[in-house]
Phi, psi and omega in degrees: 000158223227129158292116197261184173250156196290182185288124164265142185260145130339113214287158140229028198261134145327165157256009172288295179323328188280305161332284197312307189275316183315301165274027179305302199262004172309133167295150181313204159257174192299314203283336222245297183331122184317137182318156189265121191269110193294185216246158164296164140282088171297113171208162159264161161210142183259096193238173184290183171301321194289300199305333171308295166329289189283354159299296178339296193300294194277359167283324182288026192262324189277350196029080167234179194271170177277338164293323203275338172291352179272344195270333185270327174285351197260333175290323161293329162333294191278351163281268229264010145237018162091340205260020150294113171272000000 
């Protein structure tokens, strides 16, 4: 028995169709792209035990976490000497 190579069939696909699957996966153009989101910032920081403590002592009355209380005291900080934009 003889291996043949198979028949290639003849396109009958547009050349829109053909366009259309070819930039399926294609990014928009520039013009088109959504505005760029800025990113949160992420770090650690270290602090001693007594300032953990006394961060504690005064958050729990309000039972918020220690980011969002740190986040809020450091944005009034920065309200009441003006360098909040």
């Amino acid at each position: 028995m003889t291996i043949q190579k198979p028949v290639r069939q003849t396109s009958t696909a547009s050349s829109s169709d053909i366009d259309r699957v070819i930039n399926a996966g294609s990014p928009p153009p520039a013009s088109m792209a959504t505005p760029a989101v800025e990113k949160d910032i992420k770090f650690q920081m270290v602090i001693s035990p007594e300032l953990c403590q006394s961060i504690d002592d005064a958050r729990k009355p309000t039972k918020t976490s220690r980011r969002s209380w740190l986040l809020q005291a450091a944005q009034e900080k920065l309200e009441r000497e003006g360098k909040l934009r």
